[in-house]
C-alpha positions as CSV (number, residue, x, y, z in Angstrom):
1,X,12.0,4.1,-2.6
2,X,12.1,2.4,-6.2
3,X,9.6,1.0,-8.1
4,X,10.6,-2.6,-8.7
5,X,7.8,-4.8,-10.6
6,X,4.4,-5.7,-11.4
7,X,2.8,-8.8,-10.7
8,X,0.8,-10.6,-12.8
9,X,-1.7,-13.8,-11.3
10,X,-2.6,-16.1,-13.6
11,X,-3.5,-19.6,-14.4
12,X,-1.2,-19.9,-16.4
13,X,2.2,-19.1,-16.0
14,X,3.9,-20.6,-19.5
15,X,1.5,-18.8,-21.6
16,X,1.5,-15.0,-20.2
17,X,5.6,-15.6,-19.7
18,X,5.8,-16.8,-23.5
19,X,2.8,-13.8,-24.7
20,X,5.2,-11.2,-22.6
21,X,8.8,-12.6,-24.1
22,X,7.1,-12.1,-27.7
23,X,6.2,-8.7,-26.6
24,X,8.9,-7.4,-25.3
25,X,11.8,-9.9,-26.8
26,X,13.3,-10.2,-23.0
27,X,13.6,-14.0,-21.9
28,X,11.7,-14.7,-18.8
29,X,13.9,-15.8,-15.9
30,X,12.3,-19.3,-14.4
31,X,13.6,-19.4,-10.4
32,X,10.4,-21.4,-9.7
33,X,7.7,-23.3,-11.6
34,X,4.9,-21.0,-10.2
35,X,6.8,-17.6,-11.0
36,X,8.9,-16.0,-13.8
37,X,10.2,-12.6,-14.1
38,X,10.9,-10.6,-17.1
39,X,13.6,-8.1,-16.0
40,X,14.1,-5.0,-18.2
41,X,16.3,-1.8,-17.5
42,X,13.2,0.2,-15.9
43,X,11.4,-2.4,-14.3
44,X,10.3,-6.3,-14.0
45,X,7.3,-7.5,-15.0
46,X,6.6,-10.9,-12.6
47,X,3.8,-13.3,-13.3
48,X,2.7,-15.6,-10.6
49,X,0.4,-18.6,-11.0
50,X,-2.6,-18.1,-9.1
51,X,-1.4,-21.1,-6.2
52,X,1.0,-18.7,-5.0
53,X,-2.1,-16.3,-4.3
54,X,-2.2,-18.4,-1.0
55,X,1.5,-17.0,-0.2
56,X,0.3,-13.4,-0.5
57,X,-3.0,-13.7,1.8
58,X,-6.2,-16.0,0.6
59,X,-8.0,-14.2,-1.9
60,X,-5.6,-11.7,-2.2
61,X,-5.7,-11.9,-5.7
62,X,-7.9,-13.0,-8.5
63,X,-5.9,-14.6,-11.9
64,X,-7.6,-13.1,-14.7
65,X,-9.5,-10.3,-13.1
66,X,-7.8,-7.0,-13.6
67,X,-10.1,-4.1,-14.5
68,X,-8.1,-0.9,-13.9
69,X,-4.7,-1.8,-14.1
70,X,-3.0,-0.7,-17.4
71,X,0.6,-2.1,-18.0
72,X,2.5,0.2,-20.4
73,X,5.6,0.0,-22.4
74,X,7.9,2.8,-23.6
75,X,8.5,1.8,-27.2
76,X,10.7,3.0,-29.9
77,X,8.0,3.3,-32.6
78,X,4.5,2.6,-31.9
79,X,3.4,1.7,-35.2
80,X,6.3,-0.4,-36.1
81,X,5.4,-2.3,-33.1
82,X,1.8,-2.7,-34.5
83,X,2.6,-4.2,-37.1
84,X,5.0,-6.6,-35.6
85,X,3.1,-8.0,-33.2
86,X,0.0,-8.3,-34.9
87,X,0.1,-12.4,-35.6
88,X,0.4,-12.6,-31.6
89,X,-2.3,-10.5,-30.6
90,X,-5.9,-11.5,-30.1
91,X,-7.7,-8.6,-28.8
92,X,-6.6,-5.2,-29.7
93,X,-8.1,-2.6,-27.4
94,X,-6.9,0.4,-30.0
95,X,-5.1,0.7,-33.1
96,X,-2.0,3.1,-32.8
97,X,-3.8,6.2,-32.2
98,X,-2.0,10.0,-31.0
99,X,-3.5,11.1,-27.4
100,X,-4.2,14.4,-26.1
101,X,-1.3,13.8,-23.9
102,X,1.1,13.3,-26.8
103,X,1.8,10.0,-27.1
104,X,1.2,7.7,-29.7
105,X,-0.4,4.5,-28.5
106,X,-1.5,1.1,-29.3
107,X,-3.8,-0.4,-26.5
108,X,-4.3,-4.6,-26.8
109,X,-5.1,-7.3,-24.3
110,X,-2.6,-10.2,-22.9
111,X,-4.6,-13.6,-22.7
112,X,-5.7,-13.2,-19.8
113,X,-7.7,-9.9,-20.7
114,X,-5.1,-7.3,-18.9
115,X,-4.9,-4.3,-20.7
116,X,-1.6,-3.2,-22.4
117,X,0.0,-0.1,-23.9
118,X,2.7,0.3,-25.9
119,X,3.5,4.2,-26.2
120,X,5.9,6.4,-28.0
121,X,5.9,9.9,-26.8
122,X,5.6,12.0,-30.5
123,X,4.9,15.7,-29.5
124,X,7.4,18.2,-28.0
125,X,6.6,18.2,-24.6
126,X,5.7,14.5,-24.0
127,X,9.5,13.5,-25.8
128,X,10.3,16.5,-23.0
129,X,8.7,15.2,-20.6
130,X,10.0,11.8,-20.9
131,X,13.6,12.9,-21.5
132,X,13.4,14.5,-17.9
133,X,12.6,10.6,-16.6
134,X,16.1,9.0,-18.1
């Protein structure tokens, strides 16, 4: 089995595509209206408007409404990113800050209020750890 996306619901399908293309400088692919897909080397990151909810199973969904779901980036240099994408973010969550865990993080919301992370592992064994992943 391979992980193969995340799917965002929203309202709003232009703006979270456009907020996501800033952040991660990958063009979002259009193949309908309702639904875009930013595909990266790891994974794709698909937002659907929230009339395709209907598709998926009535109420199945909620645009808007995440609470738990946190979608993280592997980034080159945390605070480098910071600093770029400051004049595009409204809401930062946590300014670039070293976890227990050994990454670096910076932790801001999208418009829609989902949580996002961009990391950059910075100890021994988290750049281990995620050297074992490639």
């Amino acid at each position: 089995m391979n992980f193969a996306s995340v799917r965002i619901i929203t309202d709003d399908v232009d703006r979270l595509a456009e907020f996501y293309e800033k952040i991660t400088g990958v063009s979002a692919e259009r193949p309908a209206p309702v639904f875009a897909e930013l595909v990266m080397p790891s994974c794709t990151l698909a937002i659907g408007h929230s009339q395709t909810v209907q598709l998926l199973g009535a109420g199945s969904a909620v645009a808007a409404n995440n609470h738990t779901v946190i979608i993280e980036f592997h980034v080159h240099d945390v605070d480098a990113e910071y600093e770029r994408l400051k004049p595009f973010v409204d809401e930062w969550v946590k300014e670039p800050t070293t976890m227990p865990w050994g990454n670096r993080a910076v932790l801001f919301r999208d418009p829609d209020g989902n949580l996002v992370n961009l990391f950059t592992p910075v100890t021994e064994e988290a750049i281990q750890r995620f050297s074992l992943r490639r």
